[in-house]
C-alpha positions in Angstrom: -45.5 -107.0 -5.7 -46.9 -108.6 -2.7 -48.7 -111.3 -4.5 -46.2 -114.6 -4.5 -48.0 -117.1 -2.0 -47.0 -120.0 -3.1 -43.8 -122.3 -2.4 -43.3 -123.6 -5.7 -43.4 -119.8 -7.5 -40.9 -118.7 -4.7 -38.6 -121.9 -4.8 -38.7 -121.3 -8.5 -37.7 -117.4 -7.7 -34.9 -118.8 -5.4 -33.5 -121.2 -8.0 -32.9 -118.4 -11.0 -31.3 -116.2 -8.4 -28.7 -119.7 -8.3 -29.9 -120.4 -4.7 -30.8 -123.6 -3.3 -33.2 -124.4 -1.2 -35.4 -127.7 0.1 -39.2 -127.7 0.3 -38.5 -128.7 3.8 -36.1 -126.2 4.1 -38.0 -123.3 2.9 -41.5 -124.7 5.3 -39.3 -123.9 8.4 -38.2 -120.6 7.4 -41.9 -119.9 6.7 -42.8 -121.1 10.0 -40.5 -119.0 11.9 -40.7 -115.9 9.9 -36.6 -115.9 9.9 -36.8 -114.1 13.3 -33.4 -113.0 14.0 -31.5 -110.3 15.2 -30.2 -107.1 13.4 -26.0 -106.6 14.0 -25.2 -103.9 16.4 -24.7 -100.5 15.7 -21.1 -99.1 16.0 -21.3 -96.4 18.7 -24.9 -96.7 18.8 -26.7 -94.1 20.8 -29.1 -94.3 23.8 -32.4 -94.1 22.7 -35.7 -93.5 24.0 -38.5 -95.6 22.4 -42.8 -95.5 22.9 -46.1 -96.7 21.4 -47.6 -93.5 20.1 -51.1 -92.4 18.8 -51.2 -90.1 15.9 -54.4 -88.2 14.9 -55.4 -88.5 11.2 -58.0 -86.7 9.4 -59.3 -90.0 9.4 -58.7 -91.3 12.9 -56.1 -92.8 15.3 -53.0 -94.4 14.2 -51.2 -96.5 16.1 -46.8 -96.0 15.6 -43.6 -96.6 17.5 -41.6 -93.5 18.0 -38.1 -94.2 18.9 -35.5 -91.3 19.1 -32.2 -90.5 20.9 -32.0 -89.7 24.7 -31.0 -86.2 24.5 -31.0 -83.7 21.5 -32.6 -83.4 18.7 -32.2 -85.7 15.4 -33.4 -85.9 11.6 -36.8 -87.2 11.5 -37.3 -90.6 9.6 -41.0 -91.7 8.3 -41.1 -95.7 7.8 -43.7 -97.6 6.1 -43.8 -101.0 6.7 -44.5 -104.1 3.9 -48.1 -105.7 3.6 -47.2 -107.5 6.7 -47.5 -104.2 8.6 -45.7 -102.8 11.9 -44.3 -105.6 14.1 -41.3 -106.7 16.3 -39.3 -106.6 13.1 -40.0 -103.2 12.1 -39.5 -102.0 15.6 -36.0 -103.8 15.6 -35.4 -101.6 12.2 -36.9 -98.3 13.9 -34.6 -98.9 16.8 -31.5 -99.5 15.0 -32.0 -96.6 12.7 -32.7 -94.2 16.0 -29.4 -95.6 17.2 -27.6 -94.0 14.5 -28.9 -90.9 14.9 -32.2 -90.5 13.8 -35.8 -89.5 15.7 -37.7 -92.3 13.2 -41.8 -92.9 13.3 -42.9 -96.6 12.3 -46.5 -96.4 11.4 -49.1 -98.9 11.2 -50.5 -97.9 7.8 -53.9 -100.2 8.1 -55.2 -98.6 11.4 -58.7 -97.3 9.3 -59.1 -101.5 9.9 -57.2 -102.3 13.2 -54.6 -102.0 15.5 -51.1 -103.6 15.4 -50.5 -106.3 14.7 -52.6 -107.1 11.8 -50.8 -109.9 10.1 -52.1 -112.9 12.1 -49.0 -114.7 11.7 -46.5 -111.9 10.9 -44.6 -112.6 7.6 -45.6 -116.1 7.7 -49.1 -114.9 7.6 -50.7 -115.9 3.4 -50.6 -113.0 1.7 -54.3 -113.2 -0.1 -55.5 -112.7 3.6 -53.8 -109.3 3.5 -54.2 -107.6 0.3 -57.7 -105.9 0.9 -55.8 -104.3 3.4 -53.0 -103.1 0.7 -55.7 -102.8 -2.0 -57.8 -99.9 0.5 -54.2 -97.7 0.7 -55.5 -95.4 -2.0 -53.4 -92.2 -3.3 -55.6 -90.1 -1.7 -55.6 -92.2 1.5 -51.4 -92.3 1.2 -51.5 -88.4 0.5 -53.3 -87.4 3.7 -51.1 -90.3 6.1 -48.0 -88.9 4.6 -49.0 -85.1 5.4 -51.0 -86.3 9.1 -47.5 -88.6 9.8 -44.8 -85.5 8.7 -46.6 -83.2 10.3 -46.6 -85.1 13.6 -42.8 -85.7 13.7 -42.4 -82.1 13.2 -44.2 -81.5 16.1 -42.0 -83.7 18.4 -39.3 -82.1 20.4 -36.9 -85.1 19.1 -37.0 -83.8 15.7 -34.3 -81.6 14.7 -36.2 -78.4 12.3 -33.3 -77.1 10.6 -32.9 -80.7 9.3 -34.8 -82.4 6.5 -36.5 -85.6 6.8 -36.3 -88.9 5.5 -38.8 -91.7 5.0 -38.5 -95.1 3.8 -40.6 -97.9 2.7 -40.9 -101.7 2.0 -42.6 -103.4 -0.4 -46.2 -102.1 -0.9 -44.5 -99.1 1.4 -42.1 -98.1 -1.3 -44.3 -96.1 -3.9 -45.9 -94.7 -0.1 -42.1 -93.4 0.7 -42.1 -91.8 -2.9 -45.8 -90.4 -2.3 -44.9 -88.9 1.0 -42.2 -87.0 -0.6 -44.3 -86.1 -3.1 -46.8 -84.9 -1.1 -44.2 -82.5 1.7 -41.5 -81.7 -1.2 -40.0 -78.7 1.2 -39.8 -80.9 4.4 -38.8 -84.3 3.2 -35.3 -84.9 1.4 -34.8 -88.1 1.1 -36.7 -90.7 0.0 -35.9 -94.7 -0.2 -38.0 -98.0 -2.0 -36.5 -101.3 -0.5 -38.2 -104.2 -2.8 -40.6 -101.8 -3.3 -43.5 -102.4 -5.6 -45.7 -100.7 -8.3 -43.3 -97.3 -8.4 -43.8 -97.0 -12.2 -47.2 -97.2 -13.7 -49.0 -96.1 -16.7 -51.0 -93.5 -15.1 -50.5 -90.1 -14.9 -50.4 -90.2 -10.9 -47.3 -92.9 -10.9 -45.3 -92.6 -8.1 -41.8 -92.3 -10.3 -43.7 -89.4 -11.5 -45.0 -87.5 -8.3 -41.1 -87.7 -6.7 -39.8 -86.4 -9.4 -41.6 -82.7 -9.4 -39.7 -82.8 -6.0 -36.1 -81.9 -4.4 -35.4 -85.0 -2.9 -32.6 -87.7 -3.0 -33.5 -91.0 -3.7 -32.6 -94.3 -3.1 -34.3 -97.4 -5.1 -33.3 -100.8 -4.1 -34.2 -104.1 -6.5 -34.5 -107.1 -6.0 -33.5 -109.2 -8.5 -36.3 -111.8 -9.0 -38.5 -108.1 -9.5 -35.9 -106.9 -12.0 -36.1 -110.2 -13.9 -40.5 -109.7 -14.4 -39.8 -106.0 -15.0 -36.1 -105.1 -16.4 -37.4 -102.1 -17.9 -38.5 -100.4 -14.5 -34.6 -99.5 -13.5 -34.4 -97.8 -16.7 -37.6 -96.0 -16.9 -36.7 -94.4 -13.3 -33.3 -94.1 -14.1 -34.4 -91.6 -17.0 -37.0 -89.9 -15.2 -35.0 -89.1 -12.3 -32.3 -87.6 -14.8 -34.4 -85.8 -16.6 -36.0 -84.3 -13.1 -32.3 -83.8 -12.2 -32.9 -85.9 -9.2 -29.8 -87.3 -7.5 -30.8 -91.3 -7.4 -29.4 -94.4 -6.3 -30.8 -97.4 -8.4 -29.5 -100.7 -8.1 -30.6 -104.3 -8.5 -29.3 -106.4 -5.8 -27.7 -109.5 -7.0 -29.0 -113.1 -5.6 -31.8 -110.6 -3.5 -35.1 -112.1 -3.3 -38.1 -109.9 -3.3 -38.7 -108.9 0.6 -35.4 -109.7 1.7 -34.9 -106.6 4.2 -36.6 -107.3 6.9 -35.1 -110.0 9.2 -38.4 -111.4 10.1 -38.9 -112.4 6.3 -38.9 -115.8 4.4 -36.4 -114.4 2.4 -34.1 -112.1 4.4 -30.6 -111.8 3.0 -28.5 -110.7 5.6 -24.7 -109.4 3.4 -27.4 -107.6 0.5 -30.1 -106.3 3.6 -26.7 -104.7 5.4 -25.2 -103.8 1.9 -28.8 -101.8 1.4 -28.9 -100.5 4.8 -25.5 -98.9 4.7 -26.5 -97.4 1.6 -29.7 -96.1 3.4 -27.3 -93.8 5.8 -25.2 -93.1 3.3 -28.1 -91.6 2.0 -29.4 -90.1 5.0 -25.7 -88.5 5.5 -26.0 -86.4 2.6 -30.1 -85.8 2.0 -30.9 -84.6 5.7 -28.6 -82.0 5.9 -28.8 -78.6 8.3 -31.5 -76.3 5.9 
């Protein structure tokens, strides 16, 4: 996904999902990137939050680490959409710590540059970004996900007789699946909100990788993606039985693709809280004492 960048397309997207929406209305929600706040966690925990560096095979990368105060807690791996790690992803990090979670938001493109690399965050075109997307090779997803694991497990945060979790957004969903893929005894769950490209024709497909491991999945649809490729729910569906794989798929109803993060032109708050309580539902049962 990751290549709609123009109105008409996405008013067109908004109109079969039976939503309604102005050209003038849709240029102001692109302007401010729908920047808004996430509701409060119930009984949220004090957390401790910090920019962190993270040594790579090939380089630096540049995260935000945010954990609770005291003790130690499941660790969470995040990958953001093409739009990369910004406020909104940190307001996501921070709410997930809150809940009980030591959680690492990574800025996948830091071979290129430092956060923030969308000029104009989610409002930014998205032609401008994909040779950043396009350079995310398997092999260059394979060695982040092992390089980003491995640092959480380092981190006195992160709870060891607990498996981890990660998660990922558009162009960061098939990455979520790859990381599991890639540390199948440390990571047991994995989640793909809007995300794109999990089922391909190639022998390397991401569907494919998850499902020679152990973990729990959780795929999220939107349902302008599901109506360009209705066959993809099924195809993991059967995979993931046939790998005995205890999956989550669903197609979220009047969802637009992107509609997670609260930054986006397309943020759906009841369906992005409706996937996000399925996310620690998720969590609840996948990260469990080992």
């Amino acid at each position: 996904m990751c290549d709609q960048d123009h109105f008409e397309k996405d008013r067109q997207d908004y109109e079969a999902l039976g939503l309604v929406i102005t050209r003038r209305q849709f240029g102001v929600m692109l302007g401010a990137g729908m920047a808004m706040m996430l509701p409060q966690v119930a009984d949220a925990v004090t957390v401790t939050e910090s920019e962190v560096s993270v040594m790579t095979p090939d380089g630096t990368a540049d995260g935000y680490f945010v954990r609770p105060a005291s003790g130690t807690a499941p660790g969470v791996l995040v990958w953001p959409d093409i739009f990369g790690l910004r406020p909104a992803f940190r307001q996501m990090g921070k709410r997930l710590a809150e809940s009980g979670y030591s959680v690492l938001v990574v800025n996948p493109f830091y071979r290129v540059k430092k956060a923030p690399t969308a000029d104009k965050g989610s409002a930014t075109p998205i032609p401008q970004l994909l040779p950043l997307a396009q350079a995310l090779t398997e092999t260059v997803q394979m060695t982040d996900a092992k390089a980003f694991i491995g640092w959480l497990d380092r981190q006195p945060a992160v709870a060891k007789n607990r498996k981890m979790g990660t998660q990922g957004y558009c162009m960061g969903g098939p990455i979520a699946l790859r990381t599991a893929a890639a540390m199948p005894d440390r990571v047991g769950a994995a989640a793909s909100f809007h995300g794109g490209g999990l089922v391909t024709d190639m022998p390397n497909s991401p569907h494919l990788q998850v499902a020679k491991t152990k973990a729990q999945l959780l795929i999220a649809i939107a349902a302008n993606d599901d109506m360009r490729s209705p066959e993809e729910k099924n195809v993991l569906r059967e995979t993931f039985a046939k790998a005995k794989l205890p999956a989550e798929i669903e197609v979220y109803t009047g969802a637009a693709h992107g509609w997670c993060p609260p930054d986006s032109q397309v943020y759906n708050e009841p369906q992005a809280e409706k996937a996000w309580s399925r996310l620690l539902a998720l969590y609840g049962k996948a990260l469990a004492v080992t």
